[in-house]
N, C-alpha and C positions, 0 to 999 in steps of 0.2 A: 333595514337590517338591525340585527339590536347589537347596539354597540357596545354591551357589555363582552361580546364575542369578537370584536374585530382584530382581525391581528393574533388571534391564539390559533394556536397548529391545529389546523386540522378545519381548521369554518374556512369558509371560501366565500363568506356572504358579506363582503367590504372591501373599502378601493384598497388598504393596505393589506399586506402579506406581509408574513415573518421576514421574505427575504429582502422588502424593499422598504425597507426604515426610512428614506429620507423622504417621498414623496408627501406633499402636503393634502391634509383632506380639504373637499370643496362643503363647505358650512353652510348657513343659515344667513351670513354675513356677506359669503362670496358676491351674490348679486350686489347690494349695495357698495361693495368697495368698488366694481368696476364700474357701478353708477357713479360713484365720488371719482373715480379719475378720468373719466367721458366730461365731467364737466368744470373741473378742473384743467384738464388740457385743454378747452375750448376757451377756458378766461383767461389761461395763460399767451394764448398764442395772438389775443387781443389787446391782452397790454406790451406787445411789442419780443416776442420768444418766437424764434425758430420753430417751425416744425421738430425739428429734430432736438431741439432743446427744452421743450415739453415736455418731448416725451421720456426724456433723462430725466427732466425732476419728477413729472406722475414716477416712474418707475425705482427714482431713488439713487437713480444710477449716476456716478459721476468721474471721467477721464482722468486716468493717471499719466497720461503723455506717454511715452513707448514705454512698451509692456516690460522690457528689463529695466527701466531707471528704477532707481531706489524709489522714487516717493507711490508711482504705479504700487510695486509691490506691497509698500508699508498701506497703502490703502486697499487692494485687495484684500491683506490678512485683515485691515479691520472688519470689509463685507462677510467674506468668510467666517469669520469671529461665531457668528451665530450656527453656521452648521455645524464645527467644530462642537462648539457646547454641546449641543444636540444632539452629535456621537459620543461623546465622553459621557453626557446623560445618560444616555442608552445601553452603554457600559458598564458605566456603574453602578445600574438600578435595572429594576424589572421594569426588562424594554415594553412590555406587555401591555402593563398597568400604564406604561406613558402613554404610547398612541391609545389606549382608551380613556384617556383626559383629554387628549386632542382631538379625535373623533366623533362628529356630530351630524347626523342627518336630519333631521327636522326644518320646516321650512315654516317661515311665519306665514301669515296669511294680510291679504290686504287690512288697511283701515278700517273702524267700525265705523258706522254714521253718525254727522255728528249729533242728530237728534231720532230719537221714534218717531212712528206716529201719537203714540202715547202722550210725549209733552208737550207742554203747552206750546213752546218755542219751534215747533216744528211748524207750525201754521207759517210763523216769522218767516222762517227761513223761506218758504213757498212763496211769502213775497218780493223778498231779498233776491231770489233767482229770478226772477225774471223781470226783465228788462222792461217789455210795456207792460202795465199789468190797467186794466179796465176797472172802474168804482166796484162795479158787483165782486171783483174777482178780491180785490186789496179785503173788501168790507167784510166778505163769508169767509175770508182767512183771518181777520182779526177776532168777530164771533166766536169760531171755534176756539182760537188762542184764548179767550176770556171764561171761558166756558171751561174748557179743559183748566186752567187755570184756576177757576174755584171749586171744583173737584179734587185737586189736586191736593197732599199737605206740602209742599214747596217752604223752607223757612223765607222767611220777611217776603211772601206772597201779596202782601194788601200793596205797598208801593208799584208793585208792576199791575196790579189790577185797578188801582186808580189810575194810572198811566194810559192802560190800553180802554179804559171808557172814556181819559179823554180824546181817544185818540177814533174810534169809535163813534164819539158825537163828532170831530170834525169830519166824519167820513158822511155822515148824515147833512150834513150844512153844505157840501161840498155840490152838491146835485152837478152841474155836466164844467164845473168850473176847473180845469185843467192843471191851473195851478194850486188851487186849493188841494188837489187830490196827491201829487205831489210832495206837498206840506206833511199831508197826513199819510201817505207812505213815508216820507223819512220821519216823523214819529214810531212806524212800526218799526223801522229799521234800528234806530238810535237806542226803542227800548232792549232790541233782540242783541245789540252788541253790548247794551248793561247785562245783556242776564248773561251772555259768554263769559264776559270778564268774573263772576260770578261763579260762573262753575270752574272755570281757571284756577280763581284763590278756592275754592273747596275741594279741588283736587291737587291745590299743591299742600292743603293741609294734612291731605292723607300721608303725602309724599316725605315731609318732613315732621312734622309729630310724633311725637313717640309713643307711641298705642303700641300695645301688646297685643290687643285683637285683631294687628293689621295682618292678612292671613296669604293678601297676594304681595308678588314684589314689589316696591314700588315704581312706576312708571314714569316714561320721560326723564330718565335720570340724566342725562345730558342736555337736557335744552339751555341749562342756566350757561351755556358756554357762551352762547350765543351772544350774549351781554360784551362777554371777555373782544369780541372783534369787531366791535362796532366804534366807529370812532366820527364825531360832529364834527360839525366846521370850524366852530370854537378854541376843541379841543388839539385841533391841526395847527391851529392859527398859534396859539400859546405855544404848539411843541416845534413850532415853526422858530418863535423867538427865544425857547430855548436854547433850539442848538446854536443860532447865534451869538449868545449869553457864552453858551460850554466853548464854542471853536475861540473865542476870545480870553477864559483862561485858558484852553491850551495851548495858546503862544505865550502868556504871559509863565507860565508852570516850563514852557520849555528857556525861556531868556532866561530862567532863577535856576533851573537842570544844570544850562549853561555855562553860566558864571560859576555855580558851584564845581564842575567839571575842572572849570578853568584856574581854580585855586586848586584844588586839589594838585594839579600839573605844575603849578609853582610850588607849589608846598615839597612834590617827588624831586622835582630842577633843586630848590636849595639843601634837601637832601644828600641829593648827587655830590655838586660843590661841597659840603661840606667834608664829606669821603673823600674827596679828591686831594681837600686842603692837607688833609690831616697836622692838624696842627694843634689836635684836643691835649693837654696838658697831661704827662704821665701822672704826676704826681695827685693832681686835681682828681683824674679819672678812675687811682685807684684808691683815694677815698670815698669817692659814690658807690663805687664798688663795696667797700667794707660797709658803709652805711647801706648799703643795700644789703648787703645778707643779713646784719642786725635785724633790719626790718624784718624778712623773711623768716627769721628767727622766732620775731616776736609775734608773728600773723599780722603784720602792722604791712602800708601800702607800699608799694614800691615807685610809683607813677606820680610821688608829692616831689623827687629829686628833679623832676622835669620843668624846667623855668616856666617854658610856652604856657603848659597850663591846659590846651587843648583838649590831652585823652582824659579820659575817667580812670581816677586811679582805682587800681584793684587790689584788692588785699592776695596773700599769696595763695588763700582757696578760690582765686577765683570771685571773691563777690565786692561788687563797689566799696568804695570809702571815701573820706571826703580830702577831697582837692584841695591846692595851695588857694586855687582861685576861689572857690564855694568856703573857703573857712578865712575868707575876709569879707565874706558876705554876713548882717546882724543875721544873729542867732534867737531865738527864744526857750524857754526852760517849756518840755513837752509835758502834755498838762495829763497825768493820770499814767504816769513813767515813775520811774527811780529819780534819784539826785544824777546828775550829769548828764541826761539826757535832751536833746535840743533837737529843734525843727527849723529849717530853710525854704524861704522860698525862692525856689530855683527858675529862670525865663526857660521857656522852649528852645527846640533845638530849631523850629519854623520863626525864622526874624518875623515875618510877617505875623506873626498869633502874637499877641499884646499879655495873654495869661500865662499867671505861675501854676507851677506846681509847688507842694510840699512832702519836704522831704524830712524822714526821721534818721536821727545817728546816734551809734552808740557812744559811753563813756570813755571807753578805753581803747580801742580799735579802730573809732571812727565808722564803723559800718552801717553805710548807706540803707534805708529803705523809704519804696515807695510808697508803702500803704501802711495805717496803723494796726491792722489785722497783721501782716507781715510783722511790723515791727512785737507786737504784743508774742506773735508766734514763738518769734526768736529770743524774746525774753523769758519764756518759757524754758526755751532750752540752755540759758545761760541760768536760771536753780538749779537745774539738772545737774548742770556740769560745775557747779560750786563757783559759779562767779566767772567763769576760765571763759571770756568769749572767742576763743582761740577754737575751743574744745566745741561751742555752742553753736557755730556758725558751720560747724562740721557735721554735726549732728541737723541741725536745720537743712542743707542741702541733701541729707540721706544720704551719704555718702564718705569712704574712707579714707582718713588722712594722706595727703598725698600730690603728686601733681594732679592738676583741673584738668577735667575731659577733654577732649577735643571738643572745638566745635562743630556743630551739627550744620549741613544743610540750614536749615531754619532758623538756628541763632544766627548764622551769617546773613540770611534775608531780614530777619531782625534787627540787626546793626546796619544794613546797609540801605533799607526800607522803612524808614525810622516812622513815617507814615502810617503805617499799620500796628505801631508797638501796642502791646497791654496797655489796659487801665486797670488798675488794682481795683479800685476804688465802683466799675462797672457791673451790671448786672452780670450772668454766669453764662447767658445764652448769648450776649453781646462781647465777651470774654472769648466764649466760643466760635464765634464769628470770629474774630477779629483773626483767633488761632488758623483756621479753617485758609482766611486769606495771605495769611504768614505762611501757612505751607504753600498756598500757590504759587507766592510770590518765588519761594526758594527752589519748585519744579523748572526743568528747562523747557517744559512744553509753552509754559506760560510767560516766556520772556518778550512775546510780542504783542501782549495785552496788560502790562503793566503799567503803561504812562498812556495818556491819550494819544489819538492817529494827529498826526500834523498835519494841520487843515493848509500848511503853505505847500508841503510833497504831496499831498492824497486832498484835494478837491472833493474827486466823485465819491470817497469814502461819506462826506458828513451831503451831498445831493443822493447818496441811496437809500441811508435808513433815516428811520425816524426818533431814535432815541440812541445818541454815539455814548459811547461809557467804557470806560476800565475799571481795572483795580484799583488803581488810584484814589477814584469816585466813590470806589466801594468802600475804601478806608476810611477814608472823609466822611459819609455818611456813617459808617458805625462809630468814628472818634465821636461824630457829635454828639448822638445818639446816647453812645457811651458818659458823655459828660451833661448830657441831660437828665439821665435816668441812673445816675449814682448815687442819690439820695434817695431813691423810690423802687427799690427792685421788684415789688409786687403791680409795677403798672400794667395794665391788661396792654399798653401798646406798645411794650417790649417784642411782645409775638409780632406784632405788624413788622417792626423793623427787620426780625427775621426773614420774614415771608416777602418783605422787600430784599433783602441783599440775595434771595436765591434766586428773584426775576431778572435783578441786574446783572447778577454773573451768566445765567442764561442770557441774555441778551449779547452781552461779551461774544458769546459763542456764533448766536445766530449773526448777529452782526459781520462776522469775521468768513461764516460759513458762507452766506449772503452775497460779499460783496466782491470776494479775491476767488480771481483765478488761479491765485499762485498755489497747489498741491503742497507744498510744505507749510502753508500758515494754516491752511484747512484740515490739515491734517494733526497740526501743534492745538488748534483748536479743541477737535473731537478727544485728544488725549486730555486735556484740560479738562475736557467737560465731565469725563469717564472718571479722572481721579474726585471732581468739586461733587460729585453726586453720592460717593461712596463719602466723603468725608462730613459732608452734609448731612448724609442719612446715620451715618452712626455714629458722629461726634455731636452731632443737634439734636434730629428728630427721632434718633431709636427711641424705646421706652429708657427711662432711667435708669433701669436697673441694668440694661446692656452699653449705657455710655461708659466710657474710660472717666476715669477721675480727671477735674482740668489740669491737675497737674504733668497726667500722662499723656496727653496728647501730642505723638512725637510719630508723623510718619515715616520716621527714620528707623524705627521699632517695627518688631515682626508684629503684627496685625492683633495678636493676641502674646503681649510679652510675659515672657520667663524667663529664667536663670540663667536656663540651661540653653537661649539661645546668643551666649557669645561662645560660646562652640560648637554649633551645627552649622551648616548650612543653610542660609533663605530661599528660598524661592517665590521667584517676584513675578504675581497672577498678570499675563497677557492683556489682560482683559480692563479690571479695575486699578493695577500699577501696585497690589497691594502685597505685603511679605509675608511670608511661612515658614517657619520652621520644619522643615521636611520632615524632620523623624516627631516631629507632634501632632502631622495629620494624620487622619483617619480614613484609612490602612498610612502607617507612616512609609513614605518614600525613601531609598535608599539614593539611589543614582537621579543625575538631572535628566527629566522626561526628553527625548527627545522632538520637535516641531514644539507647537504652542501648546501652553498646559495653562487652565484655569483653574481656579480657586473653588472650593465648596461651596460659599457663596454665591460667586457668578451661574457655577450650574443649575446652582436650585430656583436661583432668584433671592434681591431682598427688597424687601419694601414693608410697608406698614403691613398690608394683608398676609405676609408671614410671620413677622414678628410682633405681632399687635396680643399681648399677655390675655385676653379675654378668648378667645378661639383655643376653645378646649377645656374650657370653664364649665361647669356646670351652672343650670339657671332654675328657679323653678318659680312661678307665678299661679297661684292657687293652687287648682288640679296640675295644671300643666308643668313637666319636668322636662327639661331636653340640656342640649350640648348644643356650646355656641360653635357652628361650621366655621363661618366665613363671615368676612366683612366688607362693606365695598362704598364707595365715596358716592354721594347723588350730589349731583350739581341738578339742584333743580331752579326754577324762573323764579328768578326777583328776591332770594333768600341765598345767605352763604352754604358751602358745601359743609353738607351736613355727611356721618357716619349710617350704613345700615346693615347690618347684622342677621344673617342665617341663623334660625334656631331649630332646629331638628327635635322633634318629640322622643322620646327616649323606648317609649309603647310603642305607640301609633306609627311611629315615623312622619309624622305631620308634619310638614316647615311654616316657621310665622319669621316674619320678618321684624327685629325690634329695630326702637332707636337705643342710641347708645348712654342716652340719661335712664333707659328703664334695667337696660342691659349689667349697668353699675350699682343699682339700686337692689336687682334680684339674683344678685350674683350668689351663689353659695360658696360660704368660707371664705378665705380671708379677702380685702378690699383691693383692688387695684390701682396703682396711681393714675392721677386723670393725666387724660390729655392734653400737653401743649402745642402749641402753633398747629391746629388743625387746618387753618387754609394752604399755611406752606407745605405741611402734608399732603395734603389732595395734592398738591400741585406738582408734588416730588414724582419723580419717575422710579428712584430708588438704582438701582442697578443691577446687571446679572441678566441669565436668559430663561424664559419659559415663566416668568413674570404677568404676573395681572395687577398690576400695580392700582388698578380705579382710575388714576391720573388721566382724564380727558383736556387738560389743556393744552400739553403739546402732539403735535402729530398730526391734529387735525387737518389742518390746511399746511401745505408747505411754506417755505418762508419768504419765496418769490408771489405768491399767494396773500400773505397775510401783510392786512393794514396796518398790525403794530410793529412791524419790522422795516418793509417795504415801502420804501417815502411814494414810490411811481404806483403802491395796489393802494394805499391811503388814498390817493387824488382820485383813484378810478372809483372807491366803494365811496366817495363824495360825489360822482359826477356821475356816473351809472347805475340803472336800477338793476341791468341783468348782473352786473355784479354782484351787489347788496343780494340779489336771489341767488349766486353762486353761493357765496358764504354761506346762509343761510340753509340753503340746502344741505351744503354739506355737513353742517352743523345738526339735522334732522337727521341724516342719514347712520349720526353712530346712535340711533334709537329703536328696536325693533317697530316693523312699520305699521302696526296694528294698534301704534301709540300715535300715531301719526296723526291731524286734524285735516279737513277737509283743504285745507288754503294752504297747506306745506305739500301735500301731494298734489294741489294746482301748481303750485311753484314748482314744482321737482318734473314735472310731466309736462310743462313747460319748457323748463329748461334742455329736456329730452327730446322734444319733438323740434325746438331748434336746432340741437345738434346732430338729429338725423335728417332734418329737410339741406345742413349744408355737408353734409357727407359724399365725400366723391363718389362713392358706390352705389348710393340713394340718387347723388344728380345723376351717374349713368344711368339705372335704370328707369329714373325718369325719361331721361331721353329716349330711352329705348321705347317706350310705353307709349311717349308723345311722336314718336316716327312711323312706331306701327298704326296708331289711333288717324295718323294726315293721310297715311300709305288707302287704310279702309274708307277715309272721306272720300280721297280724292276720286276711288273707282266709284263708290257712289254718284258724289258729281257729273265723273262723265261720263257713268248710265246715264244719269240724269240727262244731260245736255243731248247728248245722244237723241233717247227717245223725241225733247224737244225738238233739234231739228228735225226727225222724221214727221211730227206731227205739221211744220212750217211745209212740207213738201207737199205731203196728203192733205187734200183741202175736208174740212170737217163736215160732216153730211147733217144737215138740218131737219127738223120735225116736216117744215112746209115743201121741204124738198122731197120725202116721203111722201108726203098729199100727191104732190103732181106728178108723181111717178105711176101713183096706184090710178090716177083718173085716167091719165091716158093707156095703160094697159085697160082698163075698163071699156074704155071708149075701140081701142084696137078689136078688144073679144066682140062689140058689138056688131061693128062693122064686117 
């Protein structure tokens, strides 16, 4: 049918109809996914899964315990989640135009061969199949091979033509020596897997190169995943003594939780007592007092009147100052400051961390800063305001004279996460991160993935996976990070560390998703995962121009903040957790939606391939002028995930596919900024529905499935080959299959023919097949026997017995 008609009034020629919006079309793709979960339920139910517990994870599906408890339902709406969007889509867009983005009829066609008769390597192959091959047969296959080979132009052709004449003369010397011939088939062999390996890297340079002449798409764009699940015995063994390494701080990180717990409770107890006593001096108490408003008067601290020493004093706007106890600590004169400015160096609030920090203060205020950018800033605003640092530190916060804000969410997991604080002094994408996990830390989804599991209550937590992690971890690794690369913010391995902290907070999840039965931690999980991907994608990896400034990053704010939303109404998206200002959406909302209502975002989808600034660019490379369509991620073999780009002719309508270095280069009008952290991008799923995000790394395999999750699928893709061909195949199968090579469709057709020879429906009709097949023997048979015994009764009549029959009739007639 042509799918540009499907679904419009009045065509009748496609599975969908106006009136039945939800039904899903059957694609091009359909056969391969039910080939990915045929053999995926068959590896699951091998390493130790139910029947019935297979067929929940192939299918995705997972019990909420009775259908009225609360966590049943909070996880229905999440499955739901998606047809909901789907109708709200369809709603509010041309439902039309949708199912004809989702409708596809087309069917690919099987794999090509891997060779002609044309190339040279085709002979190869003739002798590579078959099993015995006879001198004549190996020797008039190598001929041809040599032959077609110097006719051929093939680049760096001489090294395989002096190969195959030596290979040629041993077949000549070989006369009926068995072993000899042997030798000189696996020479034909050894050279036909050099010249594979050969056309592999020349078509993976098609694949990733940035040719402007490249005209078809590029191919195999998923194999390089395959990399991503493979895992040696080495590398088990190492992550083996990891977790051992990790469950040993985490008792030692809980004995220090602990103890600090446990002061804190004395600290509340002498508190208590001291209320109780009341026996504070009026007279004493109401000169603190007058000394206290002085201060407050002056914008001076109020928290130096405090013997203990403990809190951090705060000036009356709200921003540090220095302490009784830090201003007995030596001072230094700060070097490219005013007269009276000084710097300290302050221990951590971690006994255990041996380093200082430095801290800047002002002359007259005392006002604390941790960075000299910060400090210089503030200095700025104290010309401003004619020396008045009262006036300058008002102005520095943005903000008008007055009592301090309340605290946020996040400044409370700030101070009481102290783990994950800022570094001034760190790069901006590690700054970022650090924010990203400050907001987790202050969600309440994510209170059960903050400290690590206790390897003394949860055992089987650190014997299921293979890499255990929190937030915690996560902090610790960007603190370091952070103070490694604060003297160097242009290091290219700042992006690594990115694209590390979004595998480990994924991990967090799958981990959690993985191992608990319990519906409320699996379900605090998936909301976790849903707000880190939205904050991810558009506090990290959007383009630049769509990030918030780092100073805004406050998911306590409506999603896009204004003025005008401390008088409206928010509304907080089902879906991503994220806020709105009702009457600033588009159409603005008056009243709260009734059931669940998503976000313009989540409806559309976000990810790179919609908000990537080149898509809609104009390009033009000689003759040729088009518009950049689309963009999409190839993971191809043995090379990182590269960018490829749809270019539409603007005349013709022709498509070329670019890379994304020619894409930048012929862009018309103004430049765009490059791209950072492309591997964590590939690797982003982005958020929202009706998404095509590129991202092939997660999804693939489930997580009962996959060896970087699953300590019990690690040992099996170590000790099984039909495993290692499970993965694999289905790592093949997100490829259209006419990409496919001849040895991934032996493996896949394989693994197929195994799982219909042990198929209950296959051994019945076996049986049936082997019952009627004994039922037809056995009458055979005893005809058989049958005729024999009649033949044992009748005695068999002989030639000479014929003679003497006919002489005496002869002899009778005479007579």
């Amino acid at each position: 049918p042509n799918v540009d008609t499907v679904g419009v009034d009045g065509v009748s020629d496609g599975p969908q109809k106006e009136a039945d919006v939800s039904c899903l079309p059957v694609t091009e793709w359909t056969w391969r996914e039910v080939a990915r979960m045929i053999i995926i339920w068959d590896v699951l139910t091998d390493i130790g899964c139910s029947k019935s517990e297979a067929s929940n994870i192939v299918k995705g599906y997972r019990s909420g315990g009775h259908p009225n408890s609360k966590e049943a339902k909070r996880w229905k709406k999440i499955e739901d989640s998606i047809i909901f969007m789907m109708y709200q889509q369809l709603n509010n867009h041309d439902s039309s135009q949708y199912r004809r983005r989702l409708v596809t009829t087309c069917m690919s066609t099987p794999s090509v061969p891997s060779a002609a008769p044309s190339d040279w390597y085709f002979y190869l192959h003739n002798i590579k199949s078959r099993s015995s091959s006879s001198l004549s047969f190996v020797k008039e296959n190598v001929e041809k091979s040599l032959t077609a080979l110097r006719n051929s132009d093939s680049e760096g052709k001489d090294g395989f033509i002096s190969d195959l004449e030596k290979c040629l003369a041993a077949l000549r010397q070989a006369g009926t020596c068995v072993s000899e011939l042997y030798k000189a088939k696996e020479m034909a062999i050894n050279i036909l897997d050099r010249a594979d390996e050969k056309q592999k890297v020349s078509a993976l340079k098609v694949v990733t190169a940035d040719q402007t002449s490249l005209t078809q798409e590029p191919e195999r764009q998923k194999m390089g995943l395959l990399k991503l699940f493979q895992v040696s015995r080495d590398e088990y063994k190492m992550t083996d003594t990891a977790k051992e390494e990790y469950m040993a701080a985490a008792l030692r990180l809980k004995e220090k939780l602990e103890m600090k717990d446990a002061i804190a409770d004395d600290d509340d107890d002498d508190k208590s007592d001291d209320e109780e006593d009341g026996n504070t001096n009026s007279e004493e108490k109401a000169s603190k007092d007058s000394a206290a408003s002085n201060a407050q008067e002056n914008g001076a601290s109020t928290s130096d009147l405090k013997s203990d020493g403990k809190t951090e004093s705060m000036s009356a706007n709200g921003h540090p100052t220095v302490s009784a106890k830090e201003a007995e600590i030596p001072s230094e004169a700060a070097e490219g400051f005013p007269d009276g400015w000084v710097t300290r160096r302050l221990p951590r609030n971690n006994a255990n961390d041996p380093r200082m920090d430095r801290y800047f203060y002002s002359p007259k205020l005392g006002l604390k800063f941790r960075s000299k950018d910060d400090a210089k800033r503030f200095l700025n605003k104290v010309e401003d305001a004619n020396g008045d640092e009262a006036e300058a530190i008002i102005a520095f916060h943005g903000r008008k004279r007055g009592r301090p804000p309340a605290a946020t969410p996040a400044a409370v997991a700030a101070a009481e996460y102290d783990f994950c604080a800022d570094i001034a002094s760190a790069p901006d994408l590690i700054r970022r991160c650090l924010v990203v996990v400050r907001t987790l830390c202050a969600s309440a989804s994510a209170s059960p993935f903050i400290y690590p599991v206790d390897p003394q209550i949860y055992p089987a937590y650190y014997e299921a996976v293979m890499t255990p992690c929190s937030l915690y971890d996560v902090s610790m690794f960007l603190q370091e990070a952070g103070e490694k690369f604060s003297l160097n913010h242009d290091d290219p391995e700042i992006e690594d560390v990115v694209t590390e902290t979004g595998r480990k907070i994924r991990i967090i999840v799958q981990n959690s998703i993985y191992v608990n039965s319990s519906n409320s931690i699996v379900n605090s999980a998936e909301e976790m995962s849903r707000i880190f991907e939205r904050l991810f994608f558009d506090w990290i990896l959007a383009p630049p121009s769509l990030r918030p400034a780092l100073e805004n990053l406050d998911d306590d704010r409506c999603i896009d903040p204004h003025e005008s939303d401390v008088n409206n109404m928010v509304l907080l998206c089902d879906a991503c957790e994220a806020k709105y200002n009702m009457q600033r959406l588009k159409p603005p909302i008056h009243e709260v939606p009734k059931g669940d209502w998503y976000c313009p975002r989540c409806i559309t989808g976000r990810s790179w391939t919609t908000v990537d600034p080149r898509i809609g660019r104009k390009v033009k490379n000689g003759s040729f002028q088009g518009v950049v369509q689309s963009c999409k991620f190839i993971f191809a073999e043995g090379t990182k995930p590269s960018l490829s780009y749809c270019i539409k002719d603007s005349n013709s309508g022709r498509k070329e596919y670019w890379g994304l270095s020619d894409v930048d280069k012929l862009l018309i009008g103004d430049a765009v900024d490059s791209i950072q952290c492309l591997e964590a991008l590939s690797e982003s799923p982005g958020y929202g529905f009706g998404r095509d995000s590129g991202s092939g790394v997660s999804g693939e395999l489930p997580l009962t499935f996959n060896p970087l999750i699953a300590d019990n699928a690690a040992q099996a893709a170590l000790s099984s080959s039909v495993f290692q061909s499970s993965i694999s195949a289905c790592v093949s199968l997100a490829n259209p299959p006419e990409e496919l090579r001849a040895e991934e469709w032996t493996t896949l057709l394989s693994l197929l023919v195994e799982k219909c020879a042990s198929s209950e429906s296959i051994l019945e009709y076996a049986i049936e097949i082997e019952g009627k097949e004994n039922s037809r023997q056995s009458a055979e048979m005893l005809s058989f026997w049958r005729s024999r015994g009649a033949k044992n009764i009748v005695p068999d009549v002989s030639d000479d017995d014929s003679v003497s029959s006919e002489d005496e009739a002869n002899q009778d007639e005479a007579k």
